[in-house]
C-alpha positions as CSV (number, residue, x, y, z in Angstrom):
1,X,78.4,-3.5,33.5
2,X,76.7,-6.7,33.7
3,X,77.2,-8.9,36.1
4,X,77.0,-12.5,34.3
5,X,79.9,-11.3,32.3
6,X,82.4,-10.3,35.5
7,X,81.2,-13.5,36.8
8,X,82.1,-15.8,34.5
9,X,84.7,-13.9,33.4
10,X,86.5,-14.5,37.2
11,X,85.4,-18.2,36.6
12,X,87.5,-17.9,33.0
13,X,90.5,-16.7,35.3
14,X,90.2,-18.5,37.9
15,X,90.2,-21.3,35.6
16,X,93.1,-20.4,34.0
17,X,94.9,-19.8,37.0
18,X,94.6,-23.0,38.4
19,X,95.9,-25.1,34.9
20,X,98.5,-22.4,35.5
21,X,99.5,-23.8,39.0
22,X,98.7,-27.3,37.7
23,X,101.3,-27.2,34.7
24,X,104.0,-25.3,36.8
25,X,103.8,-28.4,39.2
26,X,103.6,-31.1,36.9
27,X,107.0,-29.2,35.3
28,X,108.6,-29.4,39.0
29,X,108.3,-32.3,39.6
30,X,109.4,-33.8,36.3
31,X,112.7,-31.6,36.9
32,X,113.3,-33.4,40.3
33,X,113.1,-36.6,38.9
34,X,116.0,-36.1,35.8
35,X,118.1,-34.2,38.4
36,X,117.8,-37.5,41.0
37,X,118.7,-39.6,37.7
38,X,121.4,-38.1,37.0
39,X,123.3,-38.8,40.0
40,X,122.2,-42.6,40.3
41,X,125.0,-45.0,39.5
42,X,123.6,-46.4,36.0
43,X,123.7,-43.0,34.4
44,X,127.1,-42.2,35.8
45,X,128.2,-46.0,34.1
46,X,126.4,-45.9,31.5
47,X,127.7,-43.0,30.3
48,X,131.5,-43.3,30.6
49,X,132.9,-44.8,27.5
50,X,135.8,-45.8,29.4
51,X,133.6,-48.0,31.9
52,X,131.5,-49.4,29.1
53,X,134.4,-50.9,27.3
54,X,135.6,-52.5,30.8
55,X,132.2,-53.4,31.3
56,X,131.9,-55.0,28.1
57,X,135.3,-56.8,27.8
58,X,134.5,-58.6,31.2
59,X,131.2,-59.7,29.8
60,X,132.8,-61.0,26.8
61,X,135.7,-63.0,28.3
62,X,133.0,-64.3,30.9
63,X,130.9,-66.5,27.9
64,X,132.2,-69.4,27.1
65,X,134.1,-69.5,23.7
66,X,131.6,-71.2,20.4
67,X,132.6,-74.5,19.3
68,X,133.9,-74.5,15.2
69,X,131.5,-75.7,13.3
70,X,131.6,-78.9,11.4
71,X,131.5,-79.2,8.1
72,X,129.3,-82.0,6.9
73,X,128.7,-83.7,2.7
74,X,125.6,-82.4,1.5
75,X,123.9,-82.1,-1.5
76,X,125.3,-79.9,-4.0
């Protein structure tokens, strides 16, 4: 056997291995961060359709109501 080839063929491995590693991580990690987001408030009242419309209707009677408008002559 020669060895160039078991050499870089354990470099071709190792190499692998380590993007391996490097994408089981990066996967993790991602999978921490949705579980933590589902358990902050927005997401739990954002979605509930029941706390949306609340939400929503408060928001609304808060603004203060538009004026009519006024009709005006004009050309035509």
């Amino acid at each position: 056997m020669d060895d160039s080839w078991s050499t870089s063929g354990m470099k071709n491995v190792s190499k692998l291995f380590v993007m391996f590693i490097a994408v089981f991580v990066l996967v993790l990690s991602n999978s921490a961060t949705f579980v933590s987001a589902e358990e902050s408030g927005c997401v739990s009242c954002h979605s509930s359709l029941k706390k949306l419309l609340k939400i929503t209707s408060a928001i609304e009677a808060s603004k203060p109501d538009a004026e009519e408008p006024t009709e005006s002559k004009g050309e035509g």
